[in-house]
N, C-alpha and C positions, 0 to 999 in steps of 0.2 A: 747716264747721258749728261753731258756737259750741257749746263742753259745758263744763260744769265740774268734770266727773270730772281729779281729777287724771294728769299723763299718767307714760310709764316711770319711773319704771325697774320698777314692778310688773308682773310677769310672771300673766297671766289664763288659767285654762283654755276649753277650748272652749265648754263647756256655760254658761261665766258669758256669753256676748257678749252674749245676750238679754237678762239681768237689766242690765248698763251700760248699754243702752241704753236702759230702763226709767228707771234712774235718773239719765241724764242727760236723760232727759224732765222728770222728776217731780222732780227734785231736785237741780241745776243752782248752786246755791249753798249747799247747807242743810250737805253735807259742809265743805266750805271753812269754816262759822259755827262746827260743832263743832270743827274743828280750833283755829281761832282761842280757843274758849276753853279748849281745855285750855293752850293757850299761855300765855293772860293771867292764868288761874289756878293754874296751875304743876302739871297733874294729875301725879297720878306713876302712876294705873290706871287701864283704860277697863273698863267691864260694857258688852259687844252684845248687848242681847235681840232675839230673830229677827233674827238676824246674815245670816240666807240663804247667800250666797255669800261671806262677811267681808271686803264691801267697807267698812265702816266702821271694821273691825278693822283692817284692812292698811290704809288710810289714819290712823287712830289712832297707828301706828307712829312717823309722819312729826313727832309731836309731841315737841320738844327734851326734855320731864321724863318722856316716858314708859316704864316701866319692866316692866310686866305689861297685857295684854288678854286680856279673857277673852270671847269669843264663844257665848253659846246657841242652838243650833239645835237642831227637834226632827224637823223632817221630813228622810228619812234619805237623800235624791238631794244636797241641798242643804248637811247636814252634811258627805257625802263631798267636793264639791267646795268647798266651804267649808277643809278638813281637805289638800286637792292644791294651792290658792292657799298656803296656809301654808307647805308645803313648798316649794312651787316658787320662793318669794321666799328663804328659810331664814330663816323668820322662827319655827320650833317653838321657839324657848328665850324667845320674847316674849309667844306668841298662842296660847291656849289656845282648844281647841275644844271644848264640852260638849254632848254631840246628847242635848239634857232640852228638856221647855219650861217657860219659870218663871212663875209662878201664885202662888196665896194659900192653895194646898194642896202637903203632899206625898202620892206617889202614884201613881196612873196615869190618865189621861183618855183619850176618846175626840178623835183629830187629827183632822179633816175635811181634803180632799187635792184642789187643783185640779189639780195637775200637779207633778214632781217637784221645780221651782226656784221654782213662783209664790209668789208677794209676797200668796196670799191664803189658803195652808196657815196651820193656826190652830185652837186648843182650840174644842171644840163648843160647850161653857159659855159664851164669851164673846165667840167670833166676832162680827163687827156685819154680817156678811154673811148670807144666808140658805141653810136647807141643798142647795136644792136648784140654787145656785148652781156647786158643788161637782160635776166630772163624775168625779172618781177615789174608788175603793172607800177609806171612813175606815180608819183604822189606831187601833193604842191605843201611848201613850207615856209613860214616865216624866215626872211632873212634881216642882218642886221650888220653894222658895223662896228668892226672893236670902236672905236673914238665914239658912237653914238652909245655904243653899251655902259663905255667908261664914264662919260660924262652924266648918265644919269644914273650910276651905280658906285661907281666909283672905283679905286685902290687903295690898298693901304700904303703908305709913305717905305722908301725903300726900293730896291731896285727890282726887276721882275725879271723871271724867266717867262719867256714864249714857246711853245712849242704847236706846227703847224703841220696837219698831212691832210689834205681834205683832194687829192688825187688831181691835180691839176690845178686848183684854184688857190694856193698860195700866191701867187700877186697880187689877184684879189681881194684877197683881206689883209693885205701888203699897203694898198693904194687906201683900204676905209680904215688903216691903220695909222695913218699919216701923223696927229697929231701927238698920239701914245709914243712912237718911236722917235719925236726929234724931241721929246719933252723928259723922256726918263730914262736912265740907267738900265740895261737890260740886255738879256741875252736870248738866241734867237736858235732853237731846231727846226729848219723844214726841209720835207722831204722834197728836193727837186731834182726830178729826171732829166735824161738831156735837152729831149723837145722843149720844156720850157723854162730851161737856168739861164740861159743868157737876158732872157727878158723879166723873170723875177731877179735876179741877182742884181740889176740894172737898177732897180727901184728903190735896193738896201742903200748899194753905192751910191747913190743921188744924195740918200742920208744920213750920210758919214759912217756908214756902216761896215769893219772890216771881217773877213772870211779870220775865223778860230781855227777850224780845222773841216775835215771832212771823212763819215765815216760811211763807206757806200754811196748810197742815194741819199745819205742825211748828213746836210750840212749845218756848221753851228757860225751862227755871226754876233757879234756886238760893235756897242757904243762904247764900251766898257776901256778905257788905255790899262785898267788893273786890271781885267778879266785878260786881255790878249795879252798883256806882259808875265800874266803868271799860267800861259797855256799849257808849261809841263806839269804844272802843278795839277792842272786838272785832269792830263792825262795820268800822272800817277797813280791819284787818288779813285779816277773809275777804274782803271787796272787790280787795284788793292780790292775793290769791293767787289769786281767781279769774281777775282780768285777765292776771297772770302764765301762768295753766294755759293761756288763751284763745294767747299768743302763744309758748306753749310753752315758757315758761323754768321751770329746773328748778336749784335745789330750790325750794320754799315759803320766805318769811322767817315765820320767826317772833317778830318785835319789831315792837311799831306805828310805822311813822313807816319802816320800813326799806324801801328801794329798792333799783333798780338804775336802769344806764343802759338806755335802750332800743336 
């Protein structure tokens, strides 16, 4: 079967086999496209909001400038094994695990809960699901915002990639984003459905933010005038590394234009 989850040498715990397979449904290239552009943009930090099981994290790793990832997760099945892939790679001196969810408030919200690892746990506030969608008893959790997170935690110097799916609520941590995204170099995956792209996409554009490209329900944006002027560049290179995962060769390149023999 064709997937484009990248393959070993990442080591998976049991409880993530459901969610790869999820995301080798649902998103089959879109990992590969991230990667690609921390490459061509030289990130040196990733931000994972609803990391889940930090499959984006632990493939972010793969990226030649990468230097710090930091994963948010707030539903507490998902953090833990989120928190056991970290370990099991020994990737903890890289990959930062924070079980908060990030928002345009700090505080605590009410979490609504399908199951311990779904892809559809998510603040009550902003969820674009309905509540009675939800069959697990809600929870309440600490929330935070990237610009409060960043100022008392910090980044490392260098441009960052973002990557955002938390089911509704990317404007949300769009708007407690504000100071991160007009202050630095970076590039931006979230997942925005139709119901609410014209009103998060409203919020990048206010910040000089322009559309990369768009892959399904996952769109990529930047600040970047080198990242959008070299956009075939990055579609080459996740093409290259998708066909590479397909025939199983390992590692990733990270340079456009680089091969191998077959």
């Amino acid at each position: 079967m064709t997937t484009g989850r990248p393959p070993q040498p990442f080591t998976w715990g049991d409880k993530s086999t459901f969610r790869l397979r999820v995301t080798d449904k649902y998103e089959p290239i879109q990992p590969w496209i991230f990667l690609a552009c921390i490459d061509v943009l030289g990130a040196t930090a990733v931000v994972d909001i609803g990391a889940n099981i930090g499959f984006y994290s632990l493939t972010s790793t793969l990226g030649s400038s990468i230097r710090q990832v930091v994963g948010f997760e707030a539903a507490p099945a998902s953090a833990a094994e989120f928190r056991a892939n970290v370990d099991a790679n020994g990737l903890a001196d890289v990959v930062a695990v924070e079980q908060v969810a990030v928002s345009d408030e700090i505080g605590e919200a009410e979490f609504l809960m399908q199951d311990g690892t779904s892809g559809m746990n998510a603040l009550a506030n902003t969820t674009l699901h309905l509540r009675e969608d939800y069959s697990a008893a809600p929870i309440t959790v600490r929330t935070v915002t990237l610009d409060s997170w960043c100022a008392e935690h910090g980044l490392p110097p260098g441009p960052i990639g973002v990557k955002v799916d938390v089911e509704g609520g990317e404007g949300a941590v769009f708007r407690g984003a504000q100071r991160l995204l007009s202050s630095r170099e970076l590039f931006i995956q979230a997942e925005m459905f139709e119901a609410q792209r014209a009103r998060d996409t409203a919020v990048l554009l206010d910040l000089g933010y322009e559309r990369l490209l768009r892959c399904d329900n996952d769109w990529y944006w930047t600040n970047s005038s080198e990242l959008a002027d070299r956009w075939l560049d990055v579609v080459e290179l996740a093409m290259t590394n998708c066909v590479r995962a397909h025939k199983k060769m390992w590692p990733p390149v990270s340079t456009p234009g680089e091969s191998s023999p077959p």
